[in-house]
C-alpha positions in Angstrom: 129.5 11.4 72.3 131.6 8.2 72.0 131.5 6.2 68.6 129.5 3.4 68.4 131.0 0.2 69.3 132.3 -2.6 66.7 128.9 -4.5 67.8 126.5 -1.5 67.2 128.6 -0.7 63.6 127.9 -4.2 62.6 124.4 -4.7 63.9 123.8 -1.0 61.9 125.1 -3.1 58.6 123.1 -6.2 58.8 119.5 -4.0 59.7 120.6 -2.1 56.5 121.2 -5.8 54.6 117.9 -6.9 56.2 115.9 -4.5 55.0 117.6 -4.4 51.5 116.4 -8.1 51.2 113.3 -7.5 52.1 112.3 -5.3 49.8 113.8 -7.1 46.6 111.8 -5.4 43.9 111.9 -1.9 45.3 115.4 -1.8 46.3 116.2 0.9 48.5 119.2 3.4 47.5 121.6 3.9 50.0 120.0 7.2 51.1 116.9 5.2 51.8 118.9 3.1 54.0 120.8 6.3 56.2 116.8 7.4 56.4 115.7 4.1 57.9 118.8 4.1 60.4 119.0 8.0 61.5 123.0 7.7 60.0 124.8 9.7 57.4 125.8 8.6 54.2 129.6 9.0 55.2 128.7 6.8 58.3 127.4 4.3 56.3 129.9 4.1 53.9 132.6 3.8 56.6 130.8 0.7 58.3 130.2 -1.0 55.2 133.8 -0.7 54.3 134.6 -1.4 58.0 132.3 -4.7 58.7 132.2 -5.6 54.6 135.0 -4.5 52.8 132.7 -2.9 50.2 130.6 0.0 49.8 127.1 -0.1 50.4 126.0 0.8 46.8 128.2 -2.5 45.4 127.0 -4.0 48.2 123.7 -4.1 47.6 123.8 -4.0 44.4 126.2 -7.6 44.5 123.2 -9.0 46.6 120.4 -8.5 44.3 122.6 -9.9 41.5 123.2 -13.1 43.6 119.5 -13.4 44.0 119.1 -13.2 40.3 121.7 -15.7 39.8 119.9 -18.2 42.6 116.7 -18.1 40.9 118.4 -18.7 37.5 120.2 -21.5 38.9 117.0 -22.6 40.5 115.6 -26.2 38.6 111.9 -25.8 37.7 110.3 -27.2 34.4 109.5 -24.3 33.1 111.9 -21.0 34.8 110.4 -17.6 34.6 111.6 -15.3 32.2 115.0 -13.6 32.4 113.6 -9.6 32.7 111.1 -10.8 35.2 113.4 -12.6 37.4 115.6 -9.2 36.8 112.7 -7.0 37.5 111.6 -9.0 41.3 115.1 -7.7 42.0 114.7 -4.4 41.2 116.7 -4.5 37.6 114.8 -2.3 34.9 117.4 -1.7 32.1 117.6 -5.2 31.0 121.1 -4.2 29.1 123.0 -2.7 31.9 121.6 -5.5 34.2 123.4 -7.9 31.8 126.9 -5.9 31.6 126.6 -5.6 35.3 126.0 -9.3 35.4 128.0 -10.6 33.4 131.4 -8.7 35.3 130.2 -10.5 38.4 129.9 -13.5 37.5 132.1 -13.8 34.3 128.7 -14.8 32.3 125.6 -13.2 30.5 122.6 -14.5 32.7 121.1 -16.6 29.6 123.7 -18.9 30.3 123.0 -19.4 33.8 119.7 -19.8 33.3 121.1 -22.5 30.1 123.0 -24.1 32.3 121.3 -24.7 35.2 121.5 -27.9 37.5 118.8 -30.2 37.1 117.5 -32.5 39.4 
């Protein structure tokens, strides 16, 4: 059987990002994701790395951290709460969320939310 082309490897990655986004506060683990796609874990890994750079696990785990840090950013007179925002995106431990954070983006999510744009 021939290996998938570098199309079919990359079209593999973004349903796996697709689905990942649409399912914010019930992330799926990377299992979930070689389940939904009929791959193996090793296969997955290797076309992240391949079409990404990344594994899937930082991966996805990078994404929902962005989409914390865009509704942070977000202007609104009066911004939900940190551990909800944290908890749409499937964060539960508020303290490891916030060390995770925080080497991402080089700042404790209190002072994106702080610091925010406004309009």
């Amino acid at each position: 059987m021939p290996a998938p082309s570098f199309k079919a490897r990359a079209h593999l990655v973004n349903e796996a990002i697709d689905y990942a986004l649409a399912h914010p506060s019930e992330p799926p683990t990377v299992e979930d994701l070689c389940s939904k796609l009929n791959i193996s874990r090793r296969l997955l890994n290797y076309y992240f790395q391949e079409i990404i750079g990344s594994s899937p696990h930082h991966y996805l785990r990078n994404l929902r951290l962005n989409g914390v840090r865009r509704e942070l950013r977000a202007a609104t007179a009066s911004p939900p709460a940190i551990r909800d925002i944290a908890a749409h995106w499937g964060f539960s431990h508020l303290p490891r969320f916030a060390a995770e954070y925080r080497a991402l983006f080089g700042e404790l999510p209190s002072v994106t939310a702080r610091d925010r744009p406004t309009h």
